[in-house]
C-alpha positions as CSV (number, residue, x, y, z in Angstrom):
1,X,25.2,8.5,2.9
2,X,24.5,4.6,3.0
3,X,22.3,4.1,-0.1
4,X,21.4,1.6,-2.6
5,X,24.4,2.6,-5.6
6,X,23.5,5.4,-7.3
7,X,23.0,3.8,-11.2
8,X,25.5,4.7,-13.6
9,X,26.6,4.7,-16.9
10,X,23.0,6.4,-18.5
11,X,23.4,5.7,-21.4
12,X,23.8,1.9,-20.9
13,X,20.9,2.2,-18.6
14,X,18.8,4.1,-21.7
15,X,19.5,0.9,-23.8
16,X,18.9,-1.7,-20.9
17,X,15.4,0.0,-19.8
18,X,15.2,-0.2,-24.3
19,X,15.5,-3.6,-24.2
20,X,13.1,-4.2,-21.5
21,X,10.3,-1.9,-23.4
22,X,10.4,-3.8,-26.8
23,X,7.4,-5.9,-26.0
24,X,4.2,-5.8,-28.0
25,X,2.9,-9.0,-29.8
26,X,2.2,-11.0,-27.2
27,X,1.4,-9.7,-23.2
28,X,2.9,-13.1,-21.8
29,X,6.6,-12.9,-24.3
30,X,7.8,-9.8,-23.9
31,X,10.5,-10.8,-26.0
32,X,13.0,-7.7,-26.0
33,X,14.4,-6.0,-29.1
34,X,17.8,-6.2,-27.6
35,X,19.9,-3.0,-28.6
36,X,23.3,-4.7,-26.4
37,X,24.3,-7.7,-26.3
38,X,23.4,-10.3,-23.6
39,X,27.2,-10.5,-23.0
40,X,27.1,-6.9,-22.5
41,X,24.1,-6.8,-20.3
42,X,25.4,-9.6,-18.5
43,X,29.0,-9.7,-19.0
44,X,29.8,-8.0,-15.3
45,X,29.1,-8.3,-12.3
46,X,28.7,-4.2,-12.0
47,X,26.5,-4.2,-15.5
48,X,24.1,-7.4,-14.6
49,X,23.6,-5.2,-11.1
50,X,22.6,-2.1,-12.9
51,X,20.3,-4.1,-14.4
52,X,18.5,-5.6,-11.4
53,X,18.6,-1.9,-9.9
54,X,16.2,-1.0,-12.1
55,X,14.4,-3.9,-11.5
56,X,14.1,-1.9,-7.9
57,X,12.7,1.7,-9.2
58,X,10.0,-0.6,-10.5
59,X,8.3,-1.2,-7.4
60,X,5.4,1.3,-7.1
61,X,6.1,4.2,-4.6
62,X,3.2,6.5,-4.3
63,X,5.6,9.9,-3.1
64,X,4.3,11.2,-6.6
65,X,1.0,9.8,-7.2
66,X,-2.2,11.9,-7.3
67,X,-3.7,9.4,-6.3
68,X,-3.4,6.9,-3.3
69,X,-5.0,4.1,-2.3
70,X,-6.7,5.3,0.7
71,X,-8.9,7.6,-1.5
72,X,-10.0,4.1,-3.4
73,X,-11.1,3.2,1.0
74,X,-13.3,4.5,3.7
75,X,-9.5,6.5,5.2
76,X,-10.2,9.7,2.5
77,X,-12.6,11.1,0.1
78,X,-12.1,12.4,-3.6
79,X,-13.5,15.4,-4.7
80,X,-12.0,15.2,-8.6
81,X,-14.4,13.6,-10.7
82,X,-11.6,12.3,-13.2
83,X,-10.1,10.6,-10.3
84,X,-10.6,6.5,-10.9
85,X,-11.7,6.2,-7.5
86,X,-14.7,8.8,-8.2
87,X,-15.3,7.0,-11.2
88,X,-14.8,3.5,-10.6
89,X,-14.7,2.5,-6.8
90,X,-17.1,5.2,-5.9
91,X,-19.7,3.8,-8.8
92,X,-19.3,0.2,-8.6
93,X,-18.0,0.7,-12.2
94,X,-15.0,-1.9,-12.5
95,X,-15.1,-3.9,-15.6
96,X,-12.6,-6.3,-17.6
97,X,-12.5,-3.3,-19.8
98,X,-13.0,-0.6,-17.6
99,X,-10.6,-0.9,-14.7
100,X,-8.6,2.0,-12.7
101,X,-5.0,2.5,-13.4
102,X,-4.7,2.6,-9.9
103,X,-2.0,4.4,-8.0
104,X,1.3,3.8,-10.0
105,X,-0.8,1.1,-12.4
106,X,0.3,-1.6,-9.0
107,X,-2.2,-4.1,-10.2
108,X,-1.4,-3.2,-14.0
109,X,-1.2,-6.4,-15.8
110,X,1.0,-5.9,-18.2
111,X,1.6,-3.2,-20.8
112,X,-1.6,-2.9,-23.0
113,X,-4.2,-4.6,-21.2
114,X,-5.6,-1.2,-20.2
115,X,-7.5,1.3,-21.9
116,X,-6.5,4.1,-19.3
117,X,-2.4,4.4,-19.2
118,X,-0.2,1.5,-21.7
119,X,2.7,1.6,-19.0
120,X,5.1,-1.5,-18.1
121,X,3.4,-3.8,-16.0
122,X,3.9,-6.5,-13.4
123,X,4.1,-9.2,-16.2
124,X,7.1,-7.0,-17.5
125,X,9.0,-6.8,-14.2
126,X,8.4,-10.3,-13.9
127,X,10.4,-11.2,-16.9
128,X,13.3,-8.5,-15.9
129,X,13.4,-10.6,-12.9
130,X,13.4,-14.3,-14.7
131,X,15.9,-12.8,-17.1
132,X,18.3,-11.6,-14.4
133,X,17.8,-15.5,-12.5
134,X,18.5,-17.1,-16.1
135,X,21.6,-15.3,-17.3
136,X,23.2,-15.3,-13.5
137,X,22.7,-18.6,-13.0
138,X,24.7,-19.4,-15.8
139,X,26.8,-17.2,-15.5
140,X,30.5,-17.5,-13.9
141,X,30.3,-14.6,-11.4
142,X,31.5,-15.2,-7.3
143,X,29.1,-17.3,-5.7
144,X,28.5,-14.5,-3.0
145,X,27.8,-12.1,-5.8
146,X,25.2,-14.7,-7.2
147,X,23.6,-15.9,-4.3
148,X,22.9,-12.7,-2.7
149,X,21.7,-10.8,-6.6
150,X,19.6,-14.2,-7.3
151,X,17.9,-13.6,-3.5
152,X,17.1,-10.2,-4.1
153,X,16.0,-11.0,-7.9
154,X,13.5,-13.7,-6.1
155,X,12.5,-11.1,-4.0
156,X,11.3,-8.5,-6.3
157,X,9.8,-11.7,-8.5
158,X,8.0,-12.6,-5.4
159,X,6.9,-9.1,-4.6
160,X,5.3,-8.3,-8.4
161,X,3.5,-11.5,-7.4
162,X,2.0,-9.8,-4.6
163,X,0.3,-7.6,-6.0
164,X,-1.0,-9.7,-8.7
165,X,-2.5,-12.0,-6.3
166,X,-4.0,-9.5,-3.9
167,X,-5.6,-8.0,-6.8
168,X,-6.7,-11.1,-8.7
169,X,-6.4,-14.2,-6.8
170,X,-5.0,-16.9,-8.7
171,X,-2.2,-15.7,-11.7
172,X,-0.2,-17.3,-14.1
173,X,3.0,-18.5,-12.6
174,X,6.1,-17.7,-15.4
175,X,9.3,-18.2,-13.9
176,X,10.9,-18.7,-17.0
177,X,12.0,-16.5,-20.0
178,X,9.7,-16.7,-22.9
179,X,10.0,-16.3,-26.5
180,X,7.0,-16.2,-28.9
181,X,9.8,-17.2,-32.1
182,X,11.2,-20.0,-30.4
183,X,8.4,-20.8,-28.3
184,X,5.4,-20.2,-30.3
185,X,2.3,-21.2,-28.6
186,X,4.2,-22.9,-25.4
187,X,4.4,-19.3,-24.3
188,X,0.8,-19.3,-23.1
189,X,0.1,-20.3,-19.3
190,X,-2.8,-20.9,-17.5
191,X,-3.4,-19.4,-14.6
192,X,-2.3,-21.0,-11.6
193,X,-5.0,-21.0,-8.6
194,X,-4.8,-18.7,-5.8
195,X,-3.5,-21.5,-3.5
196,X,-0.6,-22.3,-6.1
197,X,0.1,-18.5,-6.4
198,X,0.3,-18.1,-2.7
199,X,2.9,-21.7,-2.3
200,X,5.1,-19.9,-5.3
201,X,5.5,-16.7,-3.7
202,X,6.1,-17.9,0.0
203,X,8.3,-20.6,-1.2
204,X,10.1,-17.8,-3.5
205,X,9.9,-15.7,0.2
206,X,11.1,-18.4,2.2
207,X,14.4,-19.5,0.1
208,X,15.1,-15.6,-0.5
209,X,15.0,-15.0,3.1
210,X,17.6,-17.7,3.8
211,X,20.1,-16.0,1.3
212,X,19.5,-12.5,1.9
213,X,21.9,-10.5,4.4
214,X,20.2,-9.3,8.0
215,X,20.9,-5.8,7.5
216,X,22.5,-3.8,4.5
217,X,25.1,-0.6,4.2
218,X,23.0,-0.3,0.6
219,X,19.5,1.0,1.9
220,X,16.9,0.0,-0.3
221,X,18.0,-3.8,-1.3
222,X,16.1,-6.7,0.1
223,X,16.8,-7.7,3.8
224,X,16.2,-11.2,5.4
225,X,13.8,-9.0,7.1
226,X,11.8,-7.9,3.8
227,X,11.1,-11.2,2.5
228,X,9.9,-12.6,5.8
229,X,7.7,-9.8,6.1
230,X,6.5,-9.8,3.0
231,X,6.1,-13.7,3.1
232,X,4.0,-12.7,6.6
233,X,1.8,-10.4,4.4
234,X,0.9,-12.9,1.9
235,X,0.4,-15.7,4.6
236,X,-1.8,-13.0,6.6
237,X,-4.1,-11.9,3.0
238,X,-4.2,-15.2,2.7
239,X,-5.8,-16.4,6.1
240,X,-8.3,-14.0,5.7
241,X,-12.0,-13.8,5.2
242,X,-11.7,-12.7,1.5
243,X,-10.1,-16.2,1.2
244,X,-11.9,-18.6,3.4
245,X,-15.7,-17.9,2.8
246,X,-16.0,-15.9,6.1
247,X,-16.8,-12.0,7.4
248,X,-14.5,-10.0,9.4
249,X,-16.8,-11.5,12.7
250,X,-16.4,-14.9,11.4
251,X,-12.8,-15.5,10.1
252,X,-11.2,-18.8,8.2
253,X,-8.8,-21.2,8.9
254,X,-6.7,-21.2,12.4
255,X,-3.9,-22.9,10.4
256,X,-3.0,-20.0,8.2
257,X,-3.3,-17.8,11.0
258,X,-0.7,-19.4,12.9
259,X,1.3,-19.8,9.2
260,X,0.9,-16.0,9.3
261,X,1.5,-15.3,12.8
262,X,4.8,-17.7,12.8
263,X,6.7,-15.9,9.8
264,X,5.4,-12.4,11.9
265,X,7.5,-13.5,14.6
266,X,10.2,-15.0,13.1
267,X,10.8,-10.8,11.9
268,X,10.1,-10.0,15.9
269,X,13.0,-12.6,16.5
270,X,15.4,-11.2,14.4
271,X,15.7,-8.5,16.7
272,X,16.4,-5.9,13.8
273,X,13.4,-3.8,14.4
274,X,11.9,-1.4,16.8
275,X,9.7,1.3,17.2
276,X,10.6,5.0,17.1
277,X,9.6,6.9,20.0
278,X,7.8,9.9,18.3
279,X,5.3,8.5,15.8
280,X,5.0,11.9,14.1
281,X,8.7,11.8,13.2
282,X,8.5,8.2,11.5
283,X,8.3,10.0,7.8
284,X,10.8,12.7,8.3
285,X,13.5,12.6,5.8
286,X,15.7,12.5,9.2
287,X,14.1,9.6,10.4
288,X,15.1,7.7,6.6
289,X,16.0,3.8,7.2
290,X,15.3,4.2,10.8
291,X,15.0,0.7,12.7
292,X,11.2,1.0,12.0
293,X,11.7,0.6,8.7
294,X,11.9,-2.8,6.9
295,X,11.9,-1.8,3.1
296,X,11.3,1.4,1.5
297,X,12.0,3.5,-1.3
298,X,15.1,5.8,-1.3
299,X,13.9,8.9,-2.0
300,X,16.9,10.8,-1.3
301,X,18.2,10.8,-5.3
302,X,19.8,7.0,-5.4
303,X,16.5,5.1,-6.6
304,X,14.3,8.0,-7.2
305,X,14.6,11.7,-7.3
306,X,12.5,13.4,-4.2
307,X,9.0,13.2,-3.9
308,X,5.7,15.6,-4.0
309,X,3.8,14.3,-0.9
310,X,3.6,18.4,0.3
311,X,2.3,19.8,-2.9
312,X,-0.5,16.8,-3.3
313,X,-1.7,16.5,0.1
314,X,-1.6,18.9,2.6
315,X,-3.8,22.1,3.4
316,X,-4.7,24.0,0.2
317,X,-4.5,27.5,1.4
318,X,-1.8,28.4,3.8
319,X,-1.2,32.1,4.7
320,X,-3.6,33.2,2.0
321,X,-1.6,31.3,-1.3
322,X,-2.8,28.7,-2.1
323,X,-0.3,25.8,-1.9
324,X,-1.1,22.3,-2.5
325,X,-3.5,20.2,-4.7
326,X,-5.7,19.0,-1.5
327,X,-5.7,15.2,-2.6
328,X,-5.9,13.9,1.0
329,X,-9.3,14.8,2.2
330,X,-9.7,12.4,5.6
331,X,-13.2,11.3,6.4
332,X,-15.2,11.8,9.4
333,X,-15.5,7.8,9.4
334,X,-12.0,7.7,10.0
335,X,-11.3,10.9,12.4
336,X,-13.7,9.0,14.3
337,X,-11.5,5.7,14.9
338,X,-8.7,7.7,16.8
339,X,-9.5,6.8,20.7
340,X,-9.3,9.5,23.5
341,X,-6.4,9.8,25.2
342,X,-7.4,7.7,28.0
343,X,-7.7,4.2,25.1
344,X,-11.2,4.1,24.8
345,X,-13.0,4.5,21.5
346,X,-15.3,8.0,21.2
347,X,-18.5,5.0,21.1
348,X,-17.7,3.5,24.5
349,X,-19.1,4.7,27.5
350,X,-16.5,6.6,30.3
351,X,-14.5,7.8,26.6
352,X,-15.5,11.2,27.5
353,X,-16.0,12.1,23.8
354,X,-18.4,15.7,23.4
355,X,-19.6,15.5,20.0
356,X,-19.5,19.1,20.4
357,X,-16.2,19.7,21.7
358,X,-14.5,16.6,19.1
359,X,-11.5,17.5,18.6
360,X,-10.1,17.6,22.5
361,X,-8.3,14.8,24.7
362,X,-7.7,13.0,21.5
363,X,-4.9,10.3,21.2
364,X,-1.4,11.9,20.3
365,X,-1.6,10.1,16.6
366,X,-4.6,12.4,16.0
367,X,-2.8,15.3,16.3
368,X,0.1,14.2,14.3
369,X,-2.0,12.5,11.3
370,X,-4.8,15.1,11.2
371,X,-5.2,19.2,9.8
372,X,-8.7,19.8,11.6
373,X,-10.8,22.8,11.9
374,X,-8.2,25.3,14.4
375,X,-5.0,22.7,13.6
376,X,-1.7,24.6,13.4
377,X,0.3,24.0,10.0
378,X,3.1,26.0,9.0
379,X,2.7,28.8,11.4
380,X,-0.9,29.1,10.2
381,X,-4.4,28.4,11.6
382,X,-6.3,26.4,9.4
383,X,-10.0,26.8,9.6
384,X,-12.8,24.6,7.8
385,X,-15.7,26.1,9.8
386,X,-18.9,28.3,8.0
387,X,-19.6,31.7,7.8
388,X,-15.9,33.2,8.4
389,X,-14.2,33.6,5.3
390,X,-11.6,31.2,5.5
391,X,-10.6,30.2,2.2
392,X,-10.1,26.4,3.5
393,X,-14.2,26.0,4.5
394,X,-15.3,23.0,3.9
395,X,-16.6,22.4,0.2
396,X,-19.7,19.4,0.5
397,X,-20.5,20.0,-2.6
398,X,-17.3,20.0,-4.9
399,X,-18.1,23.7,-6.2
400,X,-14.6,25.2,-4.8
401,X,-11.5,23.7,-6.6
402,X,-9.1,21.2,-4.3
403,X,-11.0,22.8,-1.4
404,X,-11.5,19.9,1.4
405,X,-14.5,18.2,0.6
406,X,-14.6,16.7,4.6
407,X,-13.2,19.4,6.5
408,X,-10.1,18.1,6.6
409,X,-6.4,17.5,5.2
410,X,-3.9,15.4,6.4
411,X,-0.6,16.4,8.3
412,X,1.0,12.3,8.6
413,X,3.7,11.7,5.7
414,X,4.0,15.4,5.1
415,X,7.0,17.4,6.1
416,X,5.9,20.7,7.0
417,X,9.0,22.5,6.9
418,X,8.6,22.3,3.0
419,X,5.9,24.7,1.4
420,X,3.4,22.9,-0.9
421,X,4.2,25.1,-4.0
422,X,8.0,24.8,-3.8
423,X,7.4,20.9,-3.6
424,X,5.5,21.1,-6.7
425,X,7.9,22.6,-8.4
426,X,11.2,20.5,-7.3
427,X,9.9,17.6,-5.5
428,X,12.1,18.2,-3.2
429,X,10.2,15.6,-0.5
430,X,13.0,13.2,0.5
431,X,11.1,11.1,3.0
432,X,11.6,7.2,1.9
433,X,8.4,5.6,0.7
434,X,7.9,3.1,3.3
435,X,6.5,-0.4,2.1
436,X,6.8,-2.4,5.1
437,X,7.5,-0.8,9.0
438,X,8.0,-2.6,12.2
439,X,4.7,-2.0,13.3
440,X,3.2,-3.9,11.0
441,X,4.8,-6.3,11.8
442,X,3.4,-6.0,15.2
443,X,-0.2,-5.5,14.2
444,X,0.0,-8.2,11.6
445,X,1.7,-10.7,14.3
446,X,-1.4,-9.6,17.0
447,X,-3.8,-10.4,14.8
448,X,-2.8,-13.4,13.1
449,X,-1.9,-14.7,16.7
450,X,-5.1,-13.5,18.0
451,X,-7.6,-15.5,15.4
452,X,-5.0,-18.5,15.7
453,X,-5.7,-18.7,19.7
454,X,-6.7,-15.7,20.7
455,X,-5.5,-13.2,22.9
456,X,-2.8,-14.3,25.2
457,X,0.4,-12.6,27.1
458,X,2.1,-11.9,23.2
459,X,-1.2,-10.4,21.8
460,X,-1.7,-8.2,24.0
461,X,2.5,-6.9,24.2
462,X,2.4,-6.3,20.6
463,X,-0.1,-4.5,20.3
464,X,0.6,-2.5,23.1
465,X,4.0,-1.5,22.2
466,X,2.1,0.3,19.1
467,X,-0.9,1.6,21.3
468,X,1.8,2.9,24.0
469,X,4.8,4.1,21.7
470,X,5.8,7.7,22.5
471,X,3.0,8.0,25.7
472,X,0.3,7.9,22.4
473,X,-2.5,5.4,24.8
474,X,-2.5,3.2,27.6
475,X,-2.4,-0.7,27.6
476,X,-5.3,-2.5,26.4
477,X,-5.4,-4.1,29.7
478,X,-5.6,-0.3,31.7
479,X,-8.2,0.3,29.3
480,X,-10.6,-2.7,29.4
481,X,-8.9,-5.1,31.5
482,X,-9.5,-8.6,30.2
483,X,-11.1,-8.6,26.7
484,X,-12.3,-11.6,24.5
485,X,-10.8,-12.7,21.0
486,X,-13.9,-10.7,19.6
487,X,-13.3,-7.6,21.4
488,X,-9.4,-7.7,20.8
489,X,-10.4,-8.6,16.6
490,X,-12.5,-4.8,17.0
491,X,-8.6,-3.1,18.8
492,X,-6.3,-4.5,16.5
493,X,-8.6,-3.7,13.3
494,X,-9.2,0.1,14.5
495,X,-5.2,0.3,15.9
496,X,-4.1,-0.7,11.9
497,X,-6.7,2.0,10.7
498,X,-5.4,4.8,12.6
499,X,-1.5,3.5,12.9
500,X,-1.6,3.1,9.0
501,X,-3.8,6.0,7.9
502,X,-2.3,7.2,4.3
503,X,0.5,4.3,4.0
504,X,-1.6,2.7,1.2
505,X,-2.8,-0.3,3.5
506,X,-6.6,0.4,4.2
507,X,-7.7,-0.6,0.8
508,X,-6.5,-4.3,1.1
509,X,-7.8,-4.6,4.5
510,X,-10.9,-3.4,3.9
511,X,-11.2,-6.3,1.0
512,X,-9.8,-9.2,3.1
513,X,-11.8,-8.2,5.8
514,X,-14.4,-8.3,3.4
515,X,-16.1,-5.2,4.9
516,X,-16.4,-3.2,2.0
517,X,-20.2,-3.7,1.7
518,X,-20.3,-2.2,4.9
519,X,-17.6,0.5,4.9
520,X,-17.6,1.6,1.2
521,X,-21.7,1.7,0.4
522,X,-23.3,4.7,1.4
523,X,-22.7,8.2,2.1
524,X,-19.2,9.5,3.1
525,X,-19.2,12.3,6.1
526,X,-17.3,15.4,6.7
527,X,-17.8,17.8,9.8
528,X,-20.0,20.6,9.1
529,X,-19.2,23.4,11.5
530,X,-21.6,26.5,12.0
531,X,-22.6,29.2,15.0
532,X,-26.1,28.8,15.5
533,X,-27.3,31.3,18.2
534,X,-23.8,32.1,19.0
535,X,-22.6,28.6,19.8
536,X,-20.4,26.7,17.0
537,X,-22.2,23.8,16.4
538,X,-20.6,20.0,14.9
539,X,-22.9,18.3,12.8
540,X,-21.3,15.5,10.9
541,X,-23.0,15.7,7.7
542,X,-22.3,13.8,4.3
543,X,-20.7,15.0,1.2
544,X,-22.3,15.1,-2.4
545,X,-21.3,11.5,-3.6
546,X,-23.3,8.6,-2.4
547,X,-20.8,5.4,-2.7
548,X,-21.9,2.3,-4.5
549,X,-20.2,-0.7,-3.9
550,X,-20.3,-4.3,-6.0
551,X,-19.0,-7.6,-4.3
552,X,-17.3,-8.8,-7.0
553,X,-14.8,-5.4,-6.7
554,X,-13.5,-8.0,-4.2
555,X,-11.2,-8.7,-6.8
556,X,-10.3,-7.0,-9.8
557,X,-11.4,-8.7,-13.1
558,X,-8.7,-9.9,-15.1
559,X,-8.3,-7.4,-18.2
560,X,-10.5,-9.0,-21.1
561,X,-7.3,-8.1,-23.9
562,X,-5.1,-10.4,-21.5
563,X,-8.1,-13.4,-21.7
564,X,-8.8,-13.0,-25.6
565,X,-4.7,-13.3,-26.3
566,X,-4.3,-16.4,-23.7
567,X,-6.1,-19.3,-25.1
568,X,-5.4,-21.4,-21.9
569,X,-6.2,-18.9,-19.5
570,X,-9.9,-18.7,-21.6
571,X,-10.3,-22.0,-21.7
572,X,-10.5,-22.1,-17.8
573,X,-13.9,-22.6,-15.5
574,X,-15.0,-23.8,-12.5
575,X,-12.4,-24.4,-9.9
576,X,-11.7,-23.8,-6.0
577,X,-11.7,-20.2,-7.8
578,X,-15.0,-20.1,-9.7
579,X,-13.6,-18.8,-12.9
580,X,-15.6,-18.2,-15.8
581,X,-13.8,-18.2,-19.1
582,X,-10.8,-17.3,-17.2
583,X,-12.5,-14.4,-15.4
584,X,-13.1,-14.0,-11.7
585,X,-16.5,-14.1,-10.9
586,X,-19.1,-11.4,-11.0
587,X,-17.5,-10.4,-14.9
């Protein structure tokens, strides 16, 4: 099979990941207690691209996580109290010293600067990433070898980036390699705005993306494809409300949009990428580097062993055992964003929604996303309704281990031929962790487009090629006929709900949407079902935690340790960015 190289030599690996590790006086040196030699490290071609392949496993997959982002969002609902979104998200809790890991610490800032888990963070693959650029620059390998490895090494740099700014805002920009003996003070940065951040990494984007191949034999690397879709991302958090002062009704400036929706179709252009026909397939180990996706995780033993997706998230009790931990527990807010099968919304009048009858004449992507009460999984019926027995009934009250908390588990990203226990036990999940997939591109490309100049001929074809993919819905035009930028703002936010349900993207659009006040303050529902005078009745009723959501959970506070060690980032107030002491506003 095709894959990214499977890494040899461990025990030069053991003393390269060694080297890495051997950071702790300072969070912004990182200087490594080198156990080889940099002429070692660097000395091949093969060695210095063992090195930047481990640079790739640290780009935060969730296949193994307990905890995913959409239970942080509105998309699923956590019944563990221990869980940091129970804790934090749920309470309004987050504090400079208080803050979530989050899944696979994505937004950790670098090793130490939080109380919960000490792991690497982005500040640390940063500096992998600058080291690599450094000692390959200078070094005397084939220019193809170096301008492809220096592209991809961009890439990552770029894509660490991401996350710090989506988090934070504005970050510290360190391109180079720093040295707290040689340096001394000089290794402290202030941080760089959240304009500056966003210039760095689409400039980063934009230069990788000229060096990097169209497609690769070795799934996993970077693609021309990757950057400019990740550069698209970036463009599009950045054109949103959470940056320009506005609500999700009420959105920025037109001139990032179209920045956004320019670099979105340079990816359509390419002519790369398409949909696959079945939706329910996309995740299927079969379906692996299909031309949907853009840049995932290999889960199939060359980047990462295989995953546990079936043992975290599925239905708890199948065929009496009890078989998964139940993590995925989807809300009624967001079983109630899937349209009917004839495009309409369940709110909008000719849907032919019966609140009574809910689960019938659904879109196809319900049935392939969602376990609901009478859902088929693995040969079994799962039930969630009152007053049968069933060992899966719905749990409002958190009283009944990893029993659904909503009524309902999830079936999308989960391959059902592999039991939940057996998973557990091998994680033997080998579906790729998708970061980026076509249709995001398509959704991102529609909206960006669509708040640029609203919705003309190219709007409306992306968005239905997502809507119509498989016979899933009918255009937006057989549904509603002509529709205003408005009402085509309300499709394209509910199509990336449903489209992206569990793939870890809810959570950021709910914050540069700025909808969160709305969306994550309040009760959360589940669907209560009981017979009442014979006749099962629906009552959508809320579970035992009330959410309480802050504003300035808009971003995440920069971890106080990281502040008190940086004397220029302290130092730093006022600003397009409002900083206080270095902090984002609110802490």
């Amino acid at each position: 099979m095709n894959h990214i190289k499977k890494f040899y030599g461990l025990a030069l690996i053991a003393l390269l990941l060694s080297a890495l590790a051997g950071c702790k006086k300072d969070l912004l040196s990182v200087t490594p207690k080198n156990q080889l030699s940099d002429a070692t490290v660097f000395g091949t071609e093969s060695n210095a691209d063992i090195f930047l392949n481990n640079v790739y496993t640290d780009l935060p997959h969730l296949n193994n996580e307990t905890e995913l982002l959409d239970q942080f969002s509105d998309n699923s609902y956590v019944g563990a109290e221990w869980f940091d979104a129970r804790q934090m998200i749920y309470t309004g809790a987050i504090a400079p010293n208080n803050m979530p890991v989050g899944p696979w610490g994505m937004w950790r800032w670098a090793r130490g600067t939080n109380s919960n888990n000490d792991g690497a963070g982005n500040y640390e693959f940063i500096r992998a990433c600058n080291l690599f650029i450094q000692k390959v620059t200078a070094s005397n390998f084939s220019a193809d070898f170096k301008r492809q490895k220096l592209a991809e090494a961009r890439f990552l740099r770029a894509f660490f980036y991401q996350y710090l700014y989506i988090a934070y805002g504005g970050v510290p920009i360190i391109t180079d390699v720093l040295n707290n003996t040689t340096q001394g003070n000089e290794i402290y940065r202030p941080r760089n705005t959240s304009a500056e951040t966003v210039k760095f990494i689409t400039d980063e984007l934009t230069a990788a993306a000229a060096d990097l191949p169209l497609t690769t034999s070795e799934y996993g690397r970077a693609t021309k494809g990757a950057a400019l879709t990740l550069k698209a991302w970036v463009q599009l958090y950045d054109a949103s409300p959470l940056h320009n002062s506005g609500t999700a009704d009420a959105v920025g400036d037109a001139g990032k949009w179209a920045q956004a929706a320019a670099t979105y179709k340079q990816v359509i252009d390419l002519g790369v990428y398409s949909l696959l026909n079945d939706f329910g397939a996309v995740w299927l180990p079969a379906s692996n580097n299909s031309p949907e996706s853009i840049f995932a995780m290999q889960m199939t033993g060359a980047q990462n062993g295989g995953g546990r997706r079936e043992g975290l998230y599925g239905p708890v009790v199948v065929h009496g055992a009890v078989e998964t931990w139940g993590n995925f527990e989807p809300t009624q807010e967001l079983v109630d964003e899937f349209s009917m099968d004839n495009g309409k919304a369940i709110n909008e009048p000719g849907s032919g929604y019966n609140p009574q009858n809910p689960y019938v004449k659904r879109e196809k992507r319900f049935y392939q996303s969602i376990v609901y009460d009478g859902a088929p999984w693995q040969g079994d019926t799962i039930y969630t309704r009152a007053g049968i027995g069933s060992p899966n009934e719905i749990d409002l009250n958190s009283t009944r281990g990893d029993i659904s908390n909503t009524g309902y588990y999830a079936r999308k990203t989960l391959d059902e031929s592999i039991k939940g226990n057996d998973n557990l036990n091998c994680s033997c999940g080998l579906e790729n962790y998708m970061f980026f997939r076509y249709a995001e591109v398509l959704l991102g490309y529609a909206e960006a487009q669509n708040e640029a100049v609203g919705p003309d001929a190219s709007v409306l074809d992306a968005v239905n090629k997502v809507r119509t993919r498989g016979g899933n819905l009918p255009t937006v035009q057989a549904t509603y006929g002509n529709v205003s930028q408005q009402q085509m703002r309300q499709i394209i936010h509910r199509e990336r709900r449903v489209e992206f349900a569990f793939e870890d993207k809810r959570w950021w659009d709910v914050l540069r949407w700025k909808i969160a006040s709305k969306v994550l303050n309040g009760p959360t529902h589940g669907m209560l079902i009981t017979k009442k005078n014979g006749v099962w009745n629906y009552d959508p009723t809320a579970v035992v935690v009330t959410k309480q959501w802050n504003d300035k959970m808009y971003f995440m506070p920069v971890p106080q340790v990281a502040i008190d060690k940086n004397p220029k980032m302290k130092a730093q107030n006022g600003g397009p960015d409002n900083w206080v002491n270095g902090q984002n506003p609110g802490y």
